[in-house]
Steps between C-alpha positions, in 0.01 A plus 500: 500500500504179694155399544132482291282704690245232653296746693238769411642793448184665731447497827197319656307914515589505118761752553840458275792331767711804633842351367378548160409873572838576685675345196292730271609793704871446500511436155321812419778761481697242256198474267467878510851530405494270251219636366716864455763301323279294262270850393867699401522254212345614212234216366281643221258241403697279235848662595515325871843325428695673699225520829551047396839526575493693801173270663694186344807567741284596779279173502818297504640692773237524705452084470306365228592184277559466146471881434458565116426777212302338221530693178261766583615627814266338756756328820343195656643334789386219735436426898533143515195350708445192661358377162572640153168556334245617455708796546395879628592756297558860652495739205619896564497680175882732420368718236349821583317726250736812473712569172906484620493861475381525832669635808503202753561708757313439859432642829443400803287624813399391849311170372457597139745444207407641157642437192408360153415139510576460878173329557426351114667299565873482664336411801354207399844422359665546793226343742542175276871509461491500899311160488781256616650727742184606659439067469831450660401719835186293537695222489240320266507281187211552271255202443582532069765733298431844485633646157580887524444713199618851408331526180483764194207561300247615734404875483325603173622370163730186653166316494560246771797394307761389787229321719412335203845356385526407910173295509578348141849408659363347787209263453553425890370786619158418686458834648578935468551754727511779286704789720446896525630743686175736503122411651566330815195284536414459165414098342475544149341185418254606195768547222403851258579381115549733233580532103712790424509570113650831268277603217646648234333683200689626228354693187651700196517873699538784308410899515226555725450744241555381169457136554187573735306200461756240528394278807704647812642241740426654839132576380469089397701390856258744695172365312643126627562652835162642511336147394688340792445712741117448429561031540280411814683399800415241738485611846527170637719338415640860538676547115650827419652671132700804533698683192837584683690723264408619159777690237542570176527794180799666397372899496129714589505532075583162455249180431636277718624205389478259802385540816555225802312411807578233797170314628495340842251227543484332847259253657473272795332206332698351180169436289374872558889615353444265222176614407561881541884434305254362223252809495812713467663314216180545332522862521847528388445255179235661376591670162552835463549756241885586346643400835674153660448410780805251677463355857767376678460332877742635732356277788327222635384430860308221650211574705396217749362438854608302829176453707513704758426179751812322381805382728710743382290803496370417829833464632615814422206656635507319813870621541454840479192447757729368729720833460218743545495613164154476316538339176348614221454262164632675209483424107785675305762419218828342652729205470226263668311547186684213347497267749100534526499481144601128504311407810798546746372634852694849529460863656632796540609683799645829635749577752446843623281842462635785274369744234571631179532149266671573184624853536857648557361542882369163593534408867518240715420536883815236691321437840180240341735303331575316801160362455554424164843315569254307745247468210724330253704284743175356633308460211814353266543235764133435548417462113810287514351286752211427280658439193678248666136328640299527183308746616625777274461343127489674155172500384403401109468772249166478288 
């Protein structure tokens, strides 16, 4: 990369230049490729080590700096820029949410390769490992460092860990481009917070004959169920509670002794979370007959907002205008949740259509991701740009 890029990367009609498109387009087989490789490695969430290994090598191969493994699996390397900070960071999450018991196995059709985890998210991974090569055919410098990320922690349980050991590693980071492989056209800009917590209720059990009367554990656990499934929601700020999985008892003649249930609570305002988290703790303190009730949290998300009129959301949007794609604003629960947590500007984008998110079958459709090569390259180099001016700036956190 010889040069900053001192030009707009649109033309004077607003569409994107065509050397950035023909670069997107003959690096889209590699990606695709790459992508195959990355989704063979097994990567449950919290077991991604060997998935770190493989993207570690990869990065350095394919040209980024100063590649490195911190002690939780997430690889970060570096594009040097014209200036070193603030810094872009391009985060692709490695883990995927299937147990290593499952068959990796994948197929491929005219335009369509299926397979688990193809889309969610070893394309991202590979679309961001192709960074400096796809840099290095435009023949272009960026105005600041772009860090690259393959992080762990994302799906489920991991609870945002790896993109938040990366942003606590690297205070220089003034922007995120949070990377998937699905929803090509999506800008997640409102981040979805949540609480995750496991209720547990133990009692003494017993005969459900001869001790009938001692308190039961699955009755207690479905009376608290009951009580929160009757908490008033919010619609706006949309706020949602949902018991995912419930277990317990030893026998059908047994009192149970325990009984267990998951709750889910998710909101896209941080005050609303806090307030219904408190209703809910209410509910599971209050006392209750021959039984204990424990309560462990299993996760914590931040919920947060970039206005929907700021630089970087609007350059996205604009972007994908200049493709032909219709964008569509999007709030969900991804790595750009901690980034808008502490008033960095981030999104999060797709690369390409598919189906079938989180199953064995999951697709990913090969001939749109051209435009979403296009997508990233332009909109990496143009939030680069204005990081570099000022004109992209964290914002303060109340």
């Amino acid at each position: 990369m010889t040069a900053p890029l001192n030009r707009n990367l649109l033309a004077s009609d607003g569409r994107i230049t065509d050397v950035i498109k023909d670069v997107a387009a003959a690096y889209q087989p590699a990606v695709v490729d790459l992508a195959c490789l990355i989704a063979a490695i097994p990567a449950p969430t919290n077991q991604e080590a060997e998935r770190s290994r493989f993207v570690a090598q990869r990065m350095t191969e394919l040209g980024a700096e100063h590649v490195q493994i911190d002690e939780i699996g997430d690889v970060v390397g570096r594009i040097r820029g014209v200036r070193s900070q603030p810094a872009l960071l391009l985060a692709a999450h490695i883990d995927t949410v299937f147990p290593r018991s499952t068959s990796l196995a994948q197929t491929r059709s005219d335009g369509r390769i299926a397979g688990p985890g193809i889309g969610d998210n070893s394309l991202g991974v590979a679309a961001v490992l192709m960074m400096p090569r796809m840099l290095q055919a435009l023949d272009v410098r960026p105005a600041v460092d772009i860090l690259l990320t393959g992080n762990v922690g994302e799906e489920g349980l991991g609870n945002l860990r790896g993109i938040r050991a990366v942003m606590d590693a690297h205070p220089e980071i003034g922007a995120v481009i949070a990377v998937e492989g699905h929803n090509l056209g999506r800008v997640t800009h409102v981040a979805v917070g949540s609480r995750r917590l496991r209720v547990r209720v133990t009692g003494p059990g017993g005969h459900s004959w001869g001790d009938f009367g001692n308190p039961n554990a699955i009755h207690v656990a479905a009376e608290i169920v009951a009580e929160l499934a009757r908490l008033p929601l919010p619609h706006t700020p949309k706020t949602t509670l949902s018991v995912g999985t419930f277990h317990g008892g030893i026998s059908v003649n047994t009192i149970a002794p325990d009984a267990e249930f998951v709750v889910d609570l998710r909101s896209v305002e941080e005050d609303a979370l806090r307030r219904l988290a408190e209703r809910v703790d209410l509910v599971l303190r209050a006392p209750r007959r021959g039984v204990t009730v424990d309560v462990e949290v299993m996760g914590v998300r931040p919920a947060g907002v970039v206005s929907p009129t700021s630089r970087i959301v609007r350059l996205a949007i604009e972007t994908l205008e200049a493709l032909g794609i219709p964008p569509t604003g999007d709030a969900s629960s991804t790595d750009a949740n901690i980034p808008i947590s502490r008033g960095i500007p981030a999104v999060c984008i797709g690369l390409t259509t598919g189906g079938n998110v989180h199953r064995e079958d999951e697709y990913i459709e090969t001939a749109p991701l051209a435009a979403g090569l296009t997508q990233l390259l332009s909109l990496s180099l143009a939030v680069a740009g204005e990081l570099a001016t000022g004109t992209i700036a964290p914002r303060p956190v109340p």
